[in-house]
C-alpha positions in Angstrom: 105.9 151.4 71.6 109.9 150.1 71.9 109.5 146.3 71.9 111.6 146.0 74.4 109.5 148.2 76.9 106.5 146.1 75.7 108.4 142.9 76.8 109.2 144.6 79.9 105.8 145.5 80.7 104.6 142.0 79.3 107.0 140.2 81.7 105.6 142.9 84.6 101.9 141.8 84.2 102.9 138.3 83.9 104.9 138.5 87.0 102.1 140.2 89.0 99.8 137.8 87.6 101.9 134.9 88.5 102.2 135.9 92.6 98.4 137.0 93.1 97.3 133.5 91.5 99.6 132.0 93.7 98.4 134.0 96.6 95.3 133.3 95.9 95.2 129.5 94.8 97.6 128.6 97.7 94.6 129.4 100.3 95.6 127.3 103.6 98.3 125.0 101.7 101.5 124.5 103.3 104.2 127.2 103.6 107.5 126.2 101.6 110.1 128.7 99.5 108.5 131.2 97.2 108.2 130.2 93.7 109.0 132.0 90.9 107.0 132.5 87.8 106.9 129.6 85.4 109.6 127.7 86.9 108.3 127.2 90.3 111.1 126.6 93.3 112.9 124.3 90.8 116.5 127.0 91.0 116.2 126.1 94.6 116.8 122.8 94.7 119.7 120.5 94.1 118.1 118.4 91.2 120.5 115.5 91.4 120.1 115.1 95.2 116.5 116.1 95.8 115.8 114.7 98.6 118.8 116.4 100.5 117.1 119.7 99.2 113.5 118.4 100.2 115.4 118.0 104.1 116.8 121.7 104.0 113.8 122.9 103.2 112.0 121.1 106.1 114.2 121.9 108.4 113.0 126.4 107.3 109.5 125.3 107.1 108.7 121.9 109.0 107.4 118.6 108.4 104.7 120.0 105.9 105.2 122.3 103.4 104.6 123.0 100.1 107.2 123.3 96.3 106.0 123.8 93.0 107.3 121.9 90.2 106.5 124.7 87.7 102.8 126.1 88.0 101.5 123.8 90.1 101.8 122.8 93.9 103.1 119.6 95.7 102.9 119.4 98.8 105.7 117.3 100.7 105.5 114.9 104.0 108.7 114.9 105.8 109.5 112.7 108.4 108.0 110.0 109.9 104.8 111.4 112.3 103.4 113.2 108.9 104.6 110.4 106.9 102.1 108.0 109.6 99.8 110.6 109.9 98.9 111.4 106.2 98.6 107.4 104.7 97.4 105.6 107.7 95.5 107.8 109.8 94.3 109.3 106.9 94.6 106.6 104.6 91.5 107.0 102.3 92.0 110.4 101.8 95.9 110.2 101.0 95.6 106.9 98.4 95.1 108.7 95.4 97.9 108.6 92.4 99.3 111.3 91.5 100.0 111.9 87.6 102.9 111.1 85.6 103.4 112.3 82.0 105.0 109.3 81.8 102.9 107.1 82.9 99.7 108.4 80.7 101.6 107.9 77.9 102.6 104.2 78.0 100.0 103.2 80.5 97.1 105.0 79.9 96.4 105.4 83.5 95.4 101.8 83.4 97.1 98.8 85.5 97.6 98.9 89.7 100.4 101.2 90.3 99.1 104.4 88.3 95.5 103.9 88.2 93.3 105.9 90.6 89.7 105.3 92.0 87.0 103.1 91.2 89.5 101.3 88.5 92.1 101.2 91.1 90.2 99.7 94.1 88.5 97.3 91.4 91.8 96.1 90.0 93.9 96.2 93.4 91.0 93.7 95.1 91.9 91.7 91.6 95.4 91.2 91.9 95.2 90.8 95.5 92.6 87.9 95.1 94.5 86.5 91.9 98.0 86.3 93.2 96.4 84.7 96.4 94.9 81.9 94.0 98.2 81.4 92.5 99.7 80.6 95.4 100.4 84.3 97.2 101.2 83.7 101.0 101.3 79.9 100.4 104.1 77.1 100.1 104.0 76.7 96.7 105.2 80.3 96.3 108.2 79.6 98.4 108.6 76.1 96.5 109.0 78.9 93.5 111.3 80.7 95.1 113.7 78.3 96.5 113.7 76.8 92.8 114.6 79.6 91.3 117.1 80.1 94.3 119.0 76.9 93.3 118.5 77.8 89.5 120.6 80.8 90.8 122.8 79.5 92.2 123.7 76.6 89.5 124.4 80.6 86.9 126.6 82.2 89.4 128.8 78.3 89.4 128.9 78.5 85.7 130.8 81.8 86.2 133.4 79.6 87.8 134.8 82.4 90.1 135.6 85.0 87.9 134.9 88.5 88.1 131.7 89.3 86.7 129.0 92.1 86.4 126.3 90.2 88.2 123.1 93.1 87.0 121.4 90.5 84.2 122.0 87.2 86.3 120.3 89.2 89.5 118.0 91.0 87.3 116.5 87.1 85.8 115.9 85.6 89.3 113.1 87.8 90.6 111.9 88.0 86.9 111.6 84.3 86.3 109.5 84.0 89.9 106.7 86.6 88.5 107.0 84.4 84.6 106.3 81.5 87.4 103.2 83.0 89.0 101.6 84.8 86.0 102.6 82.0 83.5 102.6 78.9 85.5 106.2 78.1 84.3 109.8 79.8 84.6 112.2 79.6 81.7 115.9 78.7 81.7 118.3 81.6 81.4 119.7 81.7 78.1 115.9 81.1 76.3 115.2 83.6 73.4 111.7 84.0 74.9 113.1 84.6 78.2 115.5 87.1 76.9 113.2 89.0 74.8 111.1 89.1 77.9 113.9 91.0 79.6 114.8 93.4 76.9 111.7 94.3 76.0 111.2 94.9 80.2 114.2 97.1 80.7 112.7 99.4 77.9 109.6 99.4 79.6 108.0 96.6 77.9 104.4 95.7 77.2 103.0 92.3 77.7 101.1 91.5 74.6 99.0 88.4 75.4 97.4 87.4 78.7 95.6 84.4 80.4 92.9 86.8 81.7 89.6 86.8 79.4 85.7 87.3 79.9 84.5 91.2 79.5 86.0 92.8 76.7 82.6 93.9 75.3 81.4 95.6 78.8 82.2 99.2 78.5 81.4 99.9 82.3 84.1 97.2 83.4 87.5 97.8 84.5 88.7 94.4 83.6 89.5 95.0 79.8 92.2 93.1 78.2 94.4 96.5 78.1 93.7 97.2 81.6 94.5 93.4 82.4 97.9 93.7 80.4 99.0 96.7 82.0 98.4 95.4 85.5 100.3 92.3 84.4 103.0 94.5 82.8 103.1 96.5 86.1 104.0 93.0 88.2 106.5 93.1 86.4 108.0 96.5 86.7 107.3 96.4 90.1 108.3 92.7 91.3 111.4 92.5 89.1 113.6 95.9 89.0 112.8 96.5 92.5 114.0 93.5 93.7 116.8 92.8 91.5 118.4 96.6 92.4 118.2 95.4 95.8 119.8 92.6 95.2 122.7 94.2 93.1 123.2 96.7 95.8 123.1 94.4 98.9 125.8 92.1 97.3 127.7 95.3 97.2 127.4 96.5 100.8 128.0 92.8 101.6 131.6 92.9 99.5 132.5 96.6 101.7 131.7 94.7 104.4 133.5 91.5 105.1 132.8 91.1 108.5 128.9 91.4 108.2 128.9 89.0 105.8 131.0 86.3 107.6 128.6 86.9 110.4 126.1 85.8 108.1 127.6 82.8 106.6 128.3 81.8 110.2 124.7 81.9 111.0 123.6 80.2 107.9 126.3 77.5 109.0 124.6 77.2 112.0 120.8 77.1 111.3 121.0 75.7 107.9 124.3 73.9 106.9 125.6 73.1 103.4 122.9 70.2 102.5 119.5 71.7 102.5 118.0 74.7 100.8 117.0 77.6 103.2 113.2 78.3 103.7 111.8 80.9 105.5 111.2 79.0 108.4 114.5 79.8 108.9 114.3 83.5 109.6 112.8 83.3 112.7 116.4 81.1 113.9 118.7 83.9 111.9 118.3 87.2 113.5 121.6 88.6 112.4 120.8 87.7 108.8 117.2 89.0 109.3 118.8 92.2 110.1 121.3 92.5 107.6 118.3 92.4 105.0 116.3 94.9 106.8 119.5 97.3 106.5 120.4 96.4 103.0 116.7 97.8 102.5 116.8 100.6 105.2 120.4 102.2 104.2 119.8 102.1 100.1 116.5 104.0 100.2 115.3 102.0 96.8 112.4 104.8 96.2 113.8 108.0 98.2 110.6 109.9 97.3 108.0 107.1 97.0 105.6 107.0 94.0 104.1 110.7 93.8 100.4 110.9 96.1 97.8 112.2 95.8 94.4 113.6 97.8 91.6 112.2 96.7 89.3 115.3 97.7 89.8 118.7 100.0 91.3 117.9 103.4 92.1 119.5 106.1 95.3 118.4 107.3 97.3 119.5 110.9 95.5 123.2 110.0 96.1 123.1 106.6 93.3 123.1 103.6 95.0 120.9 100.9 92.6 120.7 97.8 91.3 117.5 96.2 93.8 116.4 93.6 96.4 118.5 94.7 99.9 115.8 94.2 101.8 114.2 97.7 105.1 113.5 97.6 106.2 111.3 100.9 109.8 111.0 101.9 110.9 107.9 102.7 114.1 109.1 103.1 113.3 111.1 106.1 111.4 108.0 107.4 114.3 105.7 106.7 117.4 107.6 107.8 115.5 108.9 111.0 118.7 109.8 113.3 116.9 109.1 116.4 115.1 105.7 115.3 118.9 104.8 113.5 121.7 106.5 115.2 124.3 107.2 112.5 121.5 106.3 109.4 124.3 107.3 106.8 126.3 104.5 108.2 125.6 100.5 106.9 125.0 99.2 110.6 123.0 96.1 110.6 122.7 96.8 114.5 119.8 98.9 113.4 117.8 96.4 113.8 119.3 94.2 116.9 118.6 94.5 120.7 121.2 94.6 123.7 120.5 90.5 123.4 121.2 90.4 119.6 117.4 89.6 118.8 115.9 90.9 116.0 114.3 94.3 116.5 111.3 95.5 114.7 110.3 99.0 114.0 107.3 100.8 112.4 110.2 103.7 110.4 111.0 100.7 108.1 108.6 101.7 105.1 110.6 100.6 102.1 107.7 99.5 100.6 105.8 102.7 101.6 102.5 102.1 104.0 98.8 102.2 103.7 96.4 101.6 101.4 99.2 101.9 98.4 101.7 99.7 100.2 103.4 97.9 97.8 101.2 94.4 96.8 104.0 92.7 96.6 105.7 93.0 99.5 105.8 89.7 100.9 107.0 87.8 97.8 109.8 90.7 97.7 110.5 89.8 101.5 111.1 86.4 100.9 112.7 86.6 97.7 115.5 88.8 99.2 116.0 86.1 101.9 115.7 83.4 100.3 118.2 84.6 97.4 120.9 86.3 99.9 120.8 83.3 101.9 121.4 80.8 99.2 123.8 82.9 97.6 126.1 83.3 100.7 125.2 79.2 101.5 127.4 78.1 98.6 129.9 81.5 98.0 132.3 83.9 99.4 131.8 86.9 97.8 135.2 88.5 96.3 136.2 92.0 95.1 138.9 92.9 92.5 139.9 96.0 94.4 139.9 96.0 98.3 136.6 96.8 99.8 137.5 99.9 101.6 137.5 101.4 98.4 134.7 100.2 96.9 132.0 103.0 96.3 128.5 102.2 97.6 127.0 105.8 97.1 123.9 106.4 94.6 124.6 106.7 91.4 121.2 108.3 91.6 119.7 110.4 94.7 116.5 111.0 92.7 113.4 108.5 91.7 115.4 105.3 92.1 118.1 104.6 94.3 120.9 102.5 92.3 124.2 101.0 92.8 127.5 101.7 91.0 129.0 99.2 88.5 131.1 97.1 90.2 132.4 93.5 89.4 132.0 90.7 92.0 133.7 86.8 92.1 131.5 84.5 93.4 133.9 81.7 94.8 132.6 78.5 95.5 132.6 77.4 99.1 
């Protein structure tokens, strides 16, 4: 036979193949574009700005559909009522992890944010209860924090108002507040340990000793020493990069925008003066500045997609039948830039989250740090880091930009896992 009738008829059968076992293995799953062999729906999307692609494709096939990622299905939550629907309503049934090639091959599946089941319930409840212990939710956390505040601040003087790239100074703050909870200590900035820390960090570091001890020898336990290391390598990851991108990019938006951030430094005048460190007893006086971090948040869409879902057995969901295991990927995005929650989402309006009165305004769309039973453990230290740091920053400096701030760019670098700024240089002037 001519080979290239064979490949012909090879490609044919695999083709024909392809669409019955998708026909078939689809069942009740979401609709969503049709997928082509191998390759899945991935020519239909705009890789570099997939979450723009993930909100043309609702708007065809609604709120709930379904994209494959080569072979295999995902289904995708768009907007905020499935978003609600799928991990609160249905919270148990949505808090499984869905699986990242990555992630088994540096974490094992082992730690709190890729972990699934038993192990993660086990080492979640863990965490919880240790960081509560250490002083989670207490004073002596925010003690932390407003040290490393001032430590912060004493770096950006030693800069002494020259333009600067401020990623590693923003990047050790946060850091040096999880060395303080895990290790009992923080370490000054220019330390070899502490530096070594943060390199081996930024290339996904491990965490080779730990204070943790007791059941290495039970097989049935979920508190090994690996396990242990890779939950403490994952408060890292979690509680450092997070925060310091947020950071880096509000100090951005803050230099574009002038008049927000006089706004701010009028308030701080006002509530807190020059001679005091801020606390967070000061948030409920500072509804402008309350705001502002709220928008930073809402408007940069840190994780766009959240941390990939998954169903942790067959559900039926809004007349679908979605299969145990099958991967859920959540748009925040969609939840975030709501335009009829936030009018005008694209724009950096920190009236987002101000009534008529100038009050501060809560609302249940703000789910940077996702919802349900995966929310984020961290969320509160994160909340009163980026507080606590903004406020002291902007206490003792006017921010300064070497070009004029109309023209600075504050658009994504990157659209797709993480949300991160642009290099830009900043002067932090003395006030």
């Amino acid at each position: 036979m001519d080979p290239a009738l064979l490949l012909v008829l090879c490609l044919s059968c695999l083709l024909l193949f392809f669409l019955q076992s998708q026909s078939s293995g689809r069942g009740k799953l979401p609709p969503g574009p049709t997928p082509l062999p191998i390759i899945g729906n991935i020519l239909q999307m705009d890789i570099k700005n997939v979450k723009k692609s993930f909100s043309n494709f609702s708007k065809v096939y609604g709120p709930v559909f379904t994209v494959y990622f080569g072979m295999k299905p995902m289904v995708v939550l768009h907007g905020y009522e499935a978003v609600k629907e799928a991990l609160i309503d249905h919270g148990e049934e949505f808090s499984g992890r869905g699986y990242f090639p990555i992630s088994e091959r540096t974490s094992k599946g082992l730690g709190i944010i890729f972990s699934n089941g038993n192990r993660w319930k086990e080492i979640r409840r863990f965490t919880l209860m240790t960081l509560r212990n250490f002083g989670m939710g207490k004073r002596t956390i925010e003690e932390r924090v407003q040290e490393e505040a001032r430590c912060l601040v004493e770096e950006l003087r030693k800069t002494k108002a020259s333009s600067c790239d401020p990623t590693f100074i923003l990047g050790c703050a946060p850091c040096n507040v999880i060395c303080s909870i895990v290790f009992q200590s923080r370490f000054d900035y220019k330390d070899q340990n502490f530096l070594t820390l943060m390199e081996r960090f930024n290339k996904n570091f491990k965490i080779l000793s730990s204070t943790w001890m007791q059941e290495k020898h039970n097989s049935q336990s979920e508190f090994t020493m690996e396990n242990l290391v890779s939950t403490v390598s994952d408060l890292f990851v979690a509680g450092t990069e997070t925060t310091s991108t947020t950071l880096r990019y509000g100090l951005l938006l803050l230099l574009k925008h002038p008049e927000v951030t006089a706004k701010v430094q009028k308030e701080i005048d006002r509530v807190i003066g020059r001679h005091r460190s801020p606390c967070m007893q000061d948030k409920s006086h500072m509804p402008y500045t309350d705001a502002v971090v709220h928008e930073i948040q809402r408007y940069i869409d840190l994780v766009p997609n959240n941390v990939l879902h998954a169903v942790t057995r067959d559900i039926k969901f809004r007349n679908y039948l979605i299969p145990k295991g099958t991967p859920i990927l959540t748009s925040l995005t969609s939840v975030l830039h709501d335009d009829k929650e936030f009018p005008n989402p694209e724009k950096f309006d920190p009236g987002h989250f101000l009534d008529e009165s100038g009050n501060f305004k809560k609302s249940s769309f703000f789910m940077p740090f996702s919802t349900g039973k995966r929310i984020c453990v961290g969320e509160g230290l994160a909340r009163m880091e980026l507080f606590l740091f903004l406020t002291s920053i902007l206490q003792n400096f006017n921010l300064k930009s070497s070009i004029d701030p109309k023209k600075l760019n504050a658009t994504s670098i990157s659209a797709a896992t993480i949300s991160l700024p642009p290099l830009y240089k900043i002067c932090f002037i003395p006030v």
